[in-house]
C-alpha positions in Angstrom: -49.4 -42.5 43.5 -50.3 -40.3 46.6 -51.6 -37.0 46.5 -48.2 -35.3 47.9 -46.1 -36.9 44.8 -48.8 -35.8 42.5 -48.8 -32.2 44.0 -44.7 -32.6 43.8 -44.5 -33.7 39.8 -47.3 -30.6 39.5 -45.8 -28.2 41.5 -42.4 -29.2 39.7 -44.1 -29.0 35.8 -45.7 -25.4 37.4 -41.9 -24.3 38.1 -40.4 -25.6 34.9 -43.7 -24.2 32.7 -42.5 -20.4 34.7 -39.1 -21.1 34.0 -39.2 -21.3 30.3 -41.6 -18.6 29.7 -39.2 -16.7 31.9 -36.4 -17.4 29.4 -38.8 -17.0 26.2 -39.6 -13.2 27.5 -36.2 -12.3 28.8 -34.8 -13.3 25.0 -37.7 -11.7 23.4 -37.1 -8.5 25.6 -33.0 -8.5 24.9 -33.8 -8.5 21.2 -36.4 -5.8 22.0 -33.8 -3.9 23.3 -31.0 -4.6 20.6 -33.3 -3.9 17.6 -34.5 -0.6 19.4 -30.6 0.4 19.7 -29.6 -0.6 16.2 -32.7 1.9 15.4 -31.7 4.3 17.6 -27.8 4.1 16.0 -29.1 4.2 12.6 -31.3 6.9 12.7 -28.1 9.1 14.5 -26.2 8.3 12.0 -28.9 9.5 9.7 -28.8 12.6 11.5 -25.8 13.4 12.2 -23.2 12.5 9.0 -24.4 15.3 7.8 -23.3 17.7 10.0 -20.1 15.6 10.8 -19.2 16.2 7.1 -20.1 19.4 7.0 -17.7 20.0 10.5 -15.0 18.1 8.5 -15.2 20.0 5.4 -15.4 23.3 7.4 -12.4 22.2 9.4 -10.2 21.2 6.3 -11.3 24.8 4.8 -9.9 26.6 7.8 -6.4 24.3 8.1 -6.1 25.3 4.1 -4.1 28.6 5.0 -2.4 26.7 7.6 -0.9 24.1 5.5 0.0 26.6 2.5 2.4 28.4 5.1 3.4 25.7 6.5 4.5 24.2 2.4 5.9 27.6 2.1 7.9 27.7 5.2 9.3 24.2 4.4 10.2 25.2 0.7 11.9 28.6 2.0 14.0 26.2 4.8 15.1 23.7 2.1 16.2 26.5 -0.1 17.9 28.0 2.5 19.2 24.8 3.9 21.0 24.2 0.6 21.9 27.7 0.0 23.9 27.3 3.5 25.3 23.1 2.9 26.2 23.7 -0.9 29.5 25.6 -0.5 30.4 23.1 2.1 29.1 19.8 0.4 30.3 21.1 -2.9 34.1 20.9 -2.2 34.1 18.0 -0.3 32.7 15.8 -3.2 34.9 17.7 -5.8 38.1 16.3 -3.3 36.6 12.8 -2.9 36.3 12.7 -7.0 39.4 13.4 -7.1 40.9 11.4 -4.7 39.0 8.4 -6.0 40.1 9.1 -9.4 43.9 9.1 -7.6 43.5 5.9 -5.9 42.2 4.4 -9.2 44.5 5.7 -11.8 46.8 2.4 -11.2 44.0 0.2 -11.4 41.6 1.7 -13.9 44.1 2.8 -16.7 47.0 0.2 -18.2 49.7 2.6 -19.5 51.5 0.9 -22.6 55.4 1.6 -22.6 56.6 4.0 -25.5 58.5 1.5 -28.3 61.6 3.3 -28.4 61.7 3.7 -24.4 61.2 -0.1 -23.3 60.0 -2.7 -26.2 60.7 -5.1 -24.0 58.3 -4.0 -21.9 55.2 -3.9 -24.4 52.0 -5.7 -22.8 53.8 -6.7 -19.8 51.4 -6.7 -16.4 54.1 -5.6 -14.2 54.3 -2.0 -16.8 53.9 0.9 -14.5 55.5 3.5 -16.2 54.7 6.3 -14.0 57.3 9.3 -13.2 58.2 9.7 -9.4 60.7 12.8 -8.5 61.8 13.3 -11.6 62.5 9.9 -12.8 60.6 7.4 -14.5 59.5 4.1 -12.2 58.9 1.4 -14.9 58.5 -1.4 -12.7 58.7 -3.0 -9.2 61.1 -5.6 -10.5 63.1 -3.2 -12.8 62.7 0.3 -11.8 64.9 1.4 -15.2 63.8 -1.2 -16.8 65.2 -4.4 -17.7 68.9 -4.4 -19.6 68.6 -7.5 -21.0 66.4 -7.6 -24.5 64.0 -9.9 -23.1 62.9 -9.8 -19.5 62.5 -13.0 -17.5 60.0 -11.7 -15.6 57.2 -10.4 -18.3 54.0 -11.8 -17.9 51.0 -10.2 -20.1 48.7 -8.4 -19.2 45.9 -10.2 -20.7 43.8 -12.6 -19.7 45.3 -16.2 -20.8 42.7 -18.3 -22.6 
């Protein structure tokens, strides 16, 4: 080998020798700085949650009054919120009862024909037996009910097995 290709590999060792003591103090320096700011954070937060807490507790002292009017206004509008909605609300559900109970009268109740009325129509389905201007509607098919001592249209009005 000649002296320039010796002075080349040297000069090249020489750069990668800087290169990696470079990179060996830059690391050891960045972890300097990180464990010097972790330090730094935890001796701040040494420090200071104390007197953070004691600004929070101090803060949730003087909102105390604040929120007890505020509970206070809220009960007083909800009392006088219903005071004002019952005498409206109040009717309205006293008419919907009612006409719910009207529209299921037919359905809910199963009125049984008086023997000496209509025997014939005893347990029939088709039984409605309900008095409309004065006059009594027994049933679709036979508003009077049926002349006949049998009818040919009964059917009962339970459920066949």
């Amino acid at each position: 080998m000649n002296d320039f290709e010796n002075w080349a590999r040297d000069f090249s060792r020489l750069l990668e020798d800087a290169t990696r003591q470079t990179e060996v103090w830059a690391e050891e320096t960045l972890q300097g700085v990180v464990d010097t700011a972790d330090a730094i954070a935890d001796e701040l937060e040494k420090q200071l949650a104390p007197t953070l807490d004691q600004w929070a507790n101090e803060l949730n002292r003087s909102l105390e009054p604040l929120e007890t009017a505020l509970d206070q206004e809220a009960e007083r509008f909800s009392e006088e919120f219903a005071e004002f909605v019952t005498p409206i609300v109040e009717p309205m559900a006293v008419a919907l009862e009612a006409w719910i109970e009207a529209m299921a009268a037919p359905i809910a109740s199963h009125v049984e024909p008086m023997v000496n009325d209509h025997p014939t129509c005893i347990g029939c389905k088709h039984y409605y037996g309900q008095p409309h201007g004065g006059n009594m509607l027994v049933c679709a098919m036979y508003p009077y009910g049926p002349e006949a001592e049998s009818c040919p249209d009964w059917e009962s009005h339970l459920p066949s097995s």
